[in-house]
N, C-alpha and C positions, 0 to 999 in steps of 0.2 A: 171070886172076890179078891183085889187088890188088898199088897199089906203098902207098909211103909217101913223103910226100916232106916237106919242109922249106920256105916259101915265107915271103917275107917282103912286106909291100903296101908301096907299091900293086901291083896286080897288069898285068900287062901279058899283052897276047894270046899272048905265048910261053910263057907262066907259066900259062895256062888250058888253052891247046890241047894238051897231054901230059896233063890229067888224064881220067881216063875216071870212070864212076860205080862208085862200090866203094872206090876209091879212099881212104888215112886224108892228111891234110895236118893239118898243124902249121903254126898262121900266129901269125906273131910281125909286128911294128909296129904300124900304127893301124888303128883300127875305127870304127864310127860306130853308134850303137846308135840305133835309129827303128822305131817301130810304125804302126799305120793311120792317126793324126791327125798326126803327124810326116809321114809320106808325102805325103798328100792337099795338106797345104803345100807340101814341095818341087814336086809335079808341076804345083800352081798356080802357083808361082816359075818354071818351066821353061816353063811355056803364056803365062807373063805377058813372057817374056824377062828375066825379072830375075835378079840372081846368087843362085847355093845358098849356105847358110853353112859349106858346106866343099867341097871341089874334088870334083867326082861321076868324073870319068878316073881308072880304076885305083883304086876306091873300094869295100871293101867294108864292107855295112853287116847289123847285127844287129839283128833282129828280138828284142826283151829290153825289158823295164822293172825295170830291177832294185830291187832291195829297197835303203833306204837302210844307209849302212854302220855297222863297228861302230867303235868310236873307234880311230884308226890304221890303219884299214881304207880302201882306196882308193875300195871298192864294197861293197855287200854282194849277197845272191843274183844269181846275173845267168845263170838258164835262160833256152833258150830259148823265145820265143810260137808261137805256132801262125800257119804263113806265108802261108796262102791267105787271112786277111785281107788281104794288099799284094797280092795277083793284080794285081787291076786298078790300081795304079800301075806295079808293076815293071816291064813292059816300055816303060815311057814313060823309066823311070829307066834303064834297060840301054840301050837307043839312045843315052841322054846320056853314056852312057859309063861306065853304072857297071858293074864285074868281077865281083862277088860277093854273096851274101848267105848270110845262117847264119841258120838257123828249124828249125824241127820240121814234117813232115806235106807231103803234096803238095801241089805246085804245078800252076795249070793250064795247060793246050796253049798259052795264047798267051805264057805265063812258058816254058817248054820251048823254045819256036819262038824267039823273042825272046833266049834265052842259045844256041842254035846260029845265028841270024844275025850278032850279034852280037858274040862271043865271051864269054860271058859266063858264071858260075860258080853254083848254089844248093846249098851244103854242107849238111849235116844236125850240130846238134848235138846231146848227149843230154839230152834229155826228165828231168826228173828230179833231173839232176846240178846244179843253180843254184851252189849252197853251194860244188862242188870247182869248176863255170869262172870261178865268180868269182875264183878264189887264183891264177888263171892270168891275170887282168887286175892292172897294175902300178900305173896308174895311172887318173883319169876324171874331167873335164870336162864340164860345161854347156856349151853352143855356142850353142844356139837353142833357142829354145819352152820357156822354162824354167817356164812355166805352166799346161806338161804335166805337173810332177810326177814323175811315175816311166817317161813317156813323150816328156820331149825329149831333143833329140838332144843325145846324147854322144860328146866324143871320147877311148876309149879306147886305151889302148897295151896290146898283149898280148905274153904270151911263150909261145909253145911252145900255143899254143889247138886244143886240139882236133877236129877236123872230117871227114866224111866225106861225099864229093862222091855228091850224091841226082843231079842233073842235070845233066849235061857239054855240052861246046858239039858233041855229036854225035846229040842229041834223043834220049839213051838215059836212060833214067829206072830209080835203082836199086830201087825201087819195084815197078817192074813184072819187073823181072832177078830178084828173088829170091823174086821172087810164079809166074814159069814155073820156075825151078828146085825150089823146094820141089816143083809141080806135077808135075814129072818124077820126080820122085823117091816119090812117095806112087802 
């Protein structure tokens, strides 16, 4: 049975390890928004020993490039990208210590392995919805790589952000949970 819970970041290992996959969370404070050419830098930052441009401990980040906003608007669209482009960064970045991320679509074995070593979180958000999670970001900043375009990193504040946990730090993947259930049930 699903909870719902309320969490606010950074996230810490007491705050990951109650969530199971199924799971809906509501995450309010800061986010970091970064796609595959955002990533590939920080994990070059991190290989190089050099500092991120924002603290990766307790750091959840979204996979999004959003649309630019409308006047008096903080963002504009902000769905989520499809997350197994960062495969191969993410568990370099989850050792570093980072809690969470929010994408769409699976993740693979060594992102699964990597966030139960770790303790570490992969939310699922809705596909689709850009236009409403945007109304649910307050505010959003340029940080780094601003020559990304619609892919540097931002730092957003959220309230009440929608999410449902795909991969828990118990390598249960809700993917494959509602892939044998339907199964039993047919």
């Amino acid at each position: 049975m699903s909870k719902t819970y309320n969490l606010t970041t950074p996230l810490s290992d007491e705050d990951v390890i109650k969530l199971k996959s199924g799971d809906i969370v509501n995450l309010s404070g800061i986010l970091y928004t970064a796609r595959d050419a955002a990533h590939k830098r920080l994990v070059d930052l991190l290989d190089a020993g050099k500092e991120l441009p924002f603290e990766l401990k307790g750091a959840v980040i979204y996979f999004v490039g959003p649309t630019p906003p409308k006047p008096g608007d903080p963002i504009g669209s902000a769905g989520p990208t499809t997350s197994y482009r960062m495969d191969s960064y993410s568990p370099r970045l989850i050792e570093a210590g980072l809690k969470g991320m929010i994408g769409k679509g699976k993740r693979s074995k060594d992102v699964i392995d990597a966030c139960a070593k770790h303790k570490a979180i992969y939310f699922g958000a809705t596909g689709g919805a850009g236009a409403l999670l945007g109304k649910k970001i307050l505010s959003a900043e340029i940080i780094a790589y601003e020559e990304l375009g619609p892919e540097a990193i931002r730092k957003i504040e959220v309230k009440d952000f929608p999410v449902t946990v795909i991969n828990d730090t118990y390598n249960n993947d809700l993917y494959q949970i509602g892939r044998r259930e339907y199964e039993i049930k047919t």
